[in-house]
MARMAR-754296 format. One record per atom (N, C-alpha, C, O, CB): x, y, z; residue in one letter. Coordinates in steps of 0.001 Angstrom, whole numbers, plus 500000, padded with zeros to 6 digits. Glycine has a CB too. Layout:
N
XYZa;...
! end
This chain:
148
947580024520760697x;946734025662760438x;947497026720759647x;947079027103758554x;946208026245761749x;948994027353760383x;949623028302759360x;950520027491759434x;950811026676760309x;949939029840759532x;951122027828758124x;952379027087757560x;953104028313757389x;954232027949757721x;952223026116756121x;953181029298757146x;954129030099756791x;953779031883757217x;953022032630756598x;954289029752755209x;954418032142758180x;954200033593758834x;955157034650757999x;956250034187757674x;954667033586760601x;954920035821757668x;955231036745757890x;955573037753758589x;954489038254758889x;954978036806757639x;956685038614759215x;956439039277760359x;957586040412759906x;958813040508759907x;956610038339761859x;956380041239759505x;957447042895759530x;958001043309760380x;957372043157761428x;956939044132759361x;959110043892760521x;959992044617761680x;960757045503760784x;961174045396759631x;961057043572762690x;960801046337761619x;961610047653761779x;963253048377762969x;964000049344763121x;960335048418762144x;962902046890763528x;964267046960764558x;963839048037765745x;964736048423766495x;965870047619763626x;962160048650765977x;961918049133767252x;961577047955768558x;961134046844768269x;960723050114767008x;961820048324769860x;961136047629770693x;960040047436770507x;959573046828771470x;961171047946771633x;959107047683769533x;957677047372769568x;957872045848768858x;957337044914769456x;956601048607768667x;958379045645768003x;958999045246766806x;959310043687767378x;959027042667766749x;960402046285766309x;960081043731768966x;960532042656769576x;959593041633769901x;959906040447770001x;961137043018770605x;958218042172770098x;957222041866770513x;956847040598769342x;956885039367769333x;956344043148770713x;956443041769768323x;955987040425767048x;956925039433766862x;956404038342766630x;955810040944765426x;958650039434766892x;959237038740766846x;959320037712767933x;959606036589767516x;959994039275766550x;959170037802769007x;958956036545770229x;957624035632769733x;957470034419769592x;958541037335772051x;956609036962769507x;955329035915769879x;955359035162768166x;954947034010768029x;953377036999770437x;955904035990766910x;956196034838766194x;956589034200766346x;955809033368766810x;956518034717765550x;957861033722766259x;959292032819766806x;958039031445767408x;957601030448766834x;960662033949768595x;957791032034768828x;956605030911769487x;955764030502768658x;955660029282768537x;955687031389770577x;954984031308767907x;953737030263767478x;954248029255766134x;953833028103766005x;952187031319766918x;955245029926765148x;955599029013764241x;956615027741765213x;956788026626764721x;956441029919762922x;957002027978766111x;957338026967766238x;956275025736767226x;956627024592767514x;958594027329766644x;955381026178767470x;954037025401767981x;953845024770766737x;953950023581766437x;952626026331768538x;953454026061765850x;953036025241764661x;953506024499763729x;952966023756762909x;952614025729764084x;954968024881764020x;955760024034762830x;956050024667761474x;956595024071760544x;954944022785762452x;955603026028761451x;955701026720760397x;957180027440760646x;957955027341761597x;954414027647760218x;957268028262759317x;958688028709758662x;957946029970758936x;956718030040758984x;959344028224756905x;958974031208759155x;958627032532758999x;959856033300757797x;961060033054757723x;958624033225760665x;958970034348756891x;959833035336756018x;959818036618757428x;958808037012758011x;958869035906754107x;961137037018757668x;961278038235758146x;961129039461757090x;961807039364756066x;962530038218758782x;960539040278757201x;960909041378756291x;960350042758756816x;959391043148757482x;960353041074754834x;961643043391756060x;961690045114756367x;961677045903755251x;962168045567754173x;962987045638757110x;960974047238755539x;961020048190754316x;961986049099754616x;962081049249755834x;959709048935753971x;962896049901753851x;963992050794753975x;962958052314752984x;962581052187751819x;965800049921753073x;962722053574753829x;963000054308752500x;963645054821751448x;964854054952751639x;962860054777752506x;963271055135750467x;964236056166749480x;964236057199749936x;963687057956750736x;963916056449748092x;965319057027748939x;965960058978749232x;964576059954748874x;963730059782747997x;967645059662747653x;964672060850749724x;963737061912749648x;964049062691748530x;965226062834748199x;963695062717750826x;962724063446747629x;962905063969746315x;963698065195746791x;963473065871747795x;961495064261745425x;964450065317746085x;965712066593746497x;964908068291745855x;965413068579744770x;967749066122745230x;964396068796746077x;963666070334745781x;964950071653746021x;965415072060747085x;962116070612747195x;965241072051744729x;965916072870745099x;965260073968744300x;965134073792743088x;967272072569744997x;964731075340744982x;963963076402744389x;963040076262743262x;962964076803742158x;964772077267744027x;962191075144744033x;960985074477743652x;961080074030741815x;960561074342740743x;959634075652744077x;962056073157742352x;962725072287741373x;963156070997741567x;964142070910742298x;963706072812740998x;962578069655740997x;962839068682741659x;964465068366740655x;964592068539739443x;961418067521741703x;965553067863741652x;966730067790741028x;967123066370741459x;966742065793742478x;967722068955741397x;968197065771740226x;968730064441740537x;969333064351741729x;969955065182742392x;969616063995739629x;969118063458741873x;970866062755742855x;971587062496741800x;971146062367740659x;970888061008743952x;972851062402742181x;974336061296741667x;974055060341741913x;973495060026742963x;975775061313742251x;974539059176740496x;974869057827741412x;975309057658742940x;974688057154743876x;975929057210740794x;976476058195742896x;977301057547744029x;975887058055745668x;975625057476746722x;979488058625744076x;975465059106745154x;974451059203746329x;973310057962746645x;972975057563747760x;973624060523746028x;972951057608745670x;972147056571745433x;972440055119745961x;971787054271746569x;972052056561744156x;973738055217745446x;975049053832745882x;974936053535747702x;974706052548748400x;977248054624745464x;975248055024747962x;975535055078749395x;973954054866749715x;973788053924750490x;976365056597750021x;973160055289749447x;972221055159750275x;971458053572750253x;970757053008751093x;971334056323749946x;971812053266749263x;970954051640749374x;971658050768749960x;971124049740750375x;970584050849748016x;973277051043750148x;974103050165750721x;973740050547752569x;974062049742753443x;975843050470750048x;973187051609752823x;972626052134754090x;971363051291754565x;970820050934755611x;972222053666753890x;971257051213753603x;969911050825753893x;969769049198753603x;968652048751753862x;968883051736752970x;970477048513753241x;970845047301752879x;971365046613754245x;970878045548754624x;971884047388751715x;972779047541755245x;973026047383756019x;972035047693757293x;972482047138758297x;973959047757755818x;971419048059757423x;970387048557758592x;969293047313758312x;968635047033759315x;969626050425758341x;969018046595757222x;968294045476757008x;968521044302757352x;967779043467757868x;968130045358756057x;970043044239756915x;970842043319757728x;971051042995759054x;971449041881759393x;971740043489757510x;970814043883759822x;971445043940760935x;969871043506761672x;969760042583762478x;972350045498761277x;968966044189761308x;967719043576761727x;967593042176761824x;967531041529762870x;966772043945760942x;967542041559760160x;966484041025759943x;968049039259760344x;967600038114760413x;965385041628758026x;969498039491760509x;970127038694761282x;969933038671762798x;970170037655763451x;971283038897761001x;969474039865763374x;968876038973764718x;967772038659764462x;967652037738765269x;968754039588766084x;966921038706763994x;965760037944763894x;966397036984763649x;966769036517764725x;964704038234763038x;966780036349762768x;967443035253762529x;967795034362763462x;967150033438763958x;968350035523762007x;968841034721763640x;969519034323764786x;968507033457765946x;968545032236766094x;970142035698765386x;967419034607766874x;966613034311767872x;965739032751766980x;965457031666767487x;965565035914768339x;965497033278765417x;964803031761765218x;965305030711765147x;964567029761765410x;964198031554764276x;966530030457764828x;967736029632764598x;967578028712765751x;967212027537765745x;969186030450764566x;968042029734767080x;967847028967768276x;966473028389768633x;966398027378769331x;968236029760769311x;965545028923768236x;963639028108768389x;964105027084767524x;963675025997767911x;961803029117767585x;964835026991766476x;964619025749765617x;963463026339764789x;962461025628764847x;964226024250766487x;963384026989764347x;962406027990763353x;962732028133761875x;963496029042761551x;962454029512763859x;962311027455761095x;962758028024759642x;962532029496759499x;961496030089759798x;961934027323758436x;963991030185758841x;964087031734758360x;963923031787757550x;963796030689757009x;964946032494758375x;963739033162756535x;964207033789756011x;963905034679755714x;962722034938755930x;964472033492755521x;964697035649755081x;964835037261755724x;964765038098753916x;965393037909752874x;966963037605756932x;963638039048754341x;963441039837752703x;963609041471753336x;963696041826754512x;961388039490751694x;963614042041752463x;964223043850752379x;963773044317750649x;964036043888749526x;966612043989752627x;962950045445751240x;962869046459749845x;963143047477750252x;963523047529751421x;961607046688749044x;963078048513749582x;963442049615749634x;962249050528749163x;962692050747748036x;964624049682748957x;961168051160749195x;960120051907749020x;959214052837750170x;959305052882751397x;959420051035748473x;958262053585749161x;957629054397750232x;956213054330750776x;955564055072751514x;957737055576749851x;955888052876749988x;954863052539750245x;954770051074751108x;954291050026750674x;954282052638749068x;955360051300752444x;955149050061753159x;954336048848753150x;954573047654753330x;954957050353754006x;953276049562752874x;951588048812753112x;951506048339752236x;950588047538752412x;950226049513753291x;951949048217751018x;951588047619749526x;953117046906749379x;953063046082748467x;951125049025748075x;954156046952749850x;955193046363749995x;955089045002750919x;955516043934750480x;956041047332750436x;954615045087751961x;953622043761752907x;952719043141752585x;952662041963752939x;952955044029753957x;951676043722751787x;950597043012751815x;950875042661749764x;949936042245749084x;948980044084752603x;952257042935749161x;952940042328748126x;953969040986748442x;954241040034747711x;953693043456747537x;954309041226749476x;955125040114750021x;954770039244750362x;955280038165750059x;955725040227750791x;953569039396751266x;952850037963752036x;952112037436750836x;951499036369750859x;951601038269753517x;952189038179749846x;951271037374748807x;952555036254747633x;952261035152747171x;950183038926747650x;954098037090747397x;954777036885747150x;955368035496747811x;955835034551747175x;955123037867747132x;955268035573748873x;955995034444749631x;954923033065750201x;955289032076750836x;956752035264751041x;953688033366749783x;953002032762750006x;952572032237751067x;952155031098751275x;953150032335749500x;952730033422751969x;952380033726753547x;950309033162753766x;949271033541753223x;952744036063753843x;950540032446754510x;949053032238755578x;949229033477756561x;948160034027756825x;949003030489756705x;949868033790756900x;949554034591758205x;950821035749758434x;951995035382758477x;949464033416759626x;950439037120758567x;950942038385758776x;950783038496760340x;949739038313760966x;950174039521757900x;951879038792760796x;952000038921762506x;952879040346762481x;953892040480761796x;953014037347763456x;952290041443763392x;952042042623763454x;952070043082764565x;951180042759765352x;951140042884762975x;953584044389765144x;952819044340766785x;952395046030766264x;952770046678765287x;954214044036768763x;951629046305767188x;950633047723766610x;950643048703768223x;950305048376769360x;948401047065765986x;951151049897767699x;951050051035768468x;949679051094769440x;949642051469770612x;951115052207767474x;948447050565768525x;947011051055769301x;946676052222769242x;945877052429770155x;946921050903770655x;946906053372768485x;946901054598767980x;945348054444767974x;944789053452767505x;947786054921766587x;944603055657768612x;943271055796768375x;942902057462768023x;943746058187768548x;942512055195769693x;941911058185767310x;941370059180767283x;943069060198766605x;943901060055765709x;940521059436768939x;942856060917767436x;943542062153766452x;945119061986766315x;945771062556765440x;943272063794767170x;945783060947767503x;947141060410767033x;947434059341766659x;948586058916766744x;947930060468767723x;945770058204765816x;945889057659764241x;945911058387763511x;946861058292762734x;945043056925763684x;945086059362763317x;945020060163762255x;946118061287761849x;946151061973760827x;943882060706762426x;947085061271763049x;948221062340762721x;948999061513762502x;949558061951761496x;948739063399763685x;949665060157762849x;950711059490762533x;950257058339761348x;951143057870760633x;951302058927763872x;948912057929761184x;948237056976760495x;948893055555761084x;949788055312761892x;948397057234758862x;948063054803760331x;948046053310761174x;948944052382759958x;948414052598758868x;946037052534761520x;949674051795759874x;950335050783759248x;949442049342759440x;948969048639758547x;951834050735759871x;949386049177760696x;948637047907760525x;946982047807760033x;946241047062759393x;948752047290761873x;946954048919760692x;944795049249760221x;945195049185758413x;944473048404757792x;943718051857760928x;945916049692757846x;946255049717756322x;946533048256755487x;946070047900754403x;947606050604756200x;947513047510756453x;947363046058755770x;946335045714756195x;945496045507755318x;948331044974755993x;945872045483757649x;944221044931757186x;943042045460756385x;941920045016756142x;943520044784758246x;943649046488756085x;942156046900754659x;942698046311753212x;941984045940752280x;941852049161754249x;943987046318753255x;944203045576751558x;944865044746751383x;945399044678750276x;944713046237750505x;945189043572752536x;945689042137752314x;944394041365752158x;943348042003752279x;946642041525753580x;944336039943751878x;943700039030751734x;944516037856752451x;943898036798752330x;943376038949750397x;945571037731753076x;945916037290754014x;945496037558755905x;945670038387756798x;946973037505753579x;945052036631755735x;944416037154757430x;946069037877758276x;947221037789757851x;943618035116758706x;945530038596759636x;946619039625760320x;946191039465761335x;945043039744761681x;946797041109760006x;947483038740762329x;947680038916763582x;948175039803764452x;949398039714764563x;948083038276763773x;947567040793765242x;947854041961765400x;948273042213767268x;947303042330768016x;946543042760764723x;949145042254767649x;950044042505769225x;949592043398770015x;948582043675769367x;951503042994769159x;949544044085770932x;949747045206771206x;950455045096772398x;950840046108772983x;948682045931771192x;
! end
C-alpha cells in the first residue's frame, strides 16, 4: 500500500511519537522512510528601520548550527530505524516556510505517505500558534497521517 513514508521531526517529544508509529508501520509494510527537518534562517537583522547584511562568517556559523542540530536529530532517527530493519534516509533544509518545504519534499522524494504527530490545537490557540499539519493537509497531494 505505502512504499515510501515521510516523517517530519523537529527533535520535540511530540516528534517521538511520529517516529515510533513510523518506524512500525514501514516496517509492517516494508516501506523505506525519508526523515526530514526544517532549520530556520537567520532572522532579517533591522537596525533603525533598516534592513542590514550579515557577514559571511555569520551565515557560516549559522548553517553549520543548524546543519548540526539536523544531524543530531535526524541520526537518531536513524539509528531507532536501523534497529526495525527500516530503510533510512535523512533530508534537512534550511527555510521559513516549513509547509511548502514538506509538502516539496514528499513530492521530491516521491513519498506515498506523510506521517505527522499534531499538537490538536483548536480555536484561538490554532489560530495564535497556527497549525503546521492543518497547512500540509491543505497543499500536499500526498495523503497525511496525522498522531495525536
Amino acid at each position: 500500500m505505502y512504499e515510501h513514508l515521510l516523517v517530519p521531526v523537529d527533535g520535540s517529544e511530540l516528534c517521538d511519537k511520529a517516529i515510533e508509529h513510523s518506524i512500525g508501520l514501514a516496517k509492517m509494510l516494508g516501506a523505506s522512510i525519508t526523515g526530514f527537518t526544517a532549520e530556520p534562517p537567520l532572522p532579517v537583522l533591522v537596525v533603525e528601520q533598516a534592513a542590514v547584511a550579515y557577514d559571511v562568517e555569520t551565515f557560516q556559523a549559522h548553517e553549520k548550527r543548524c546543519e548540526a542540530h539536523a544531524r543530531e536529530i535526524l541520526l537518531a532517527f536513524a539509528e531507532k530505524a536501523r534497529q526495525a530493519g527500516v530503510a533510512f534516509d535523512g533530508q534537512f533544509v534550511i527555510t521559513d516556510n516549513v509547509q511548502q518545504a514538506i509538502v516539496d519534499m514528499a513530492e521530491q522524494r516521491h513519498c506515498d505517505l506523510i506521517v505527522m504527530a499534531s499538537h490538536g490545537r483548536h480555536g484561538l490557540d490554532a489560530l495564535i500558534h497556527g497549525s503546521l499539519t492543518k497547512s500540509v493537509l491543505a497543499h500536499s497531494q500526498v495523503p497525511l497521517l496525522v498522531l495525536h
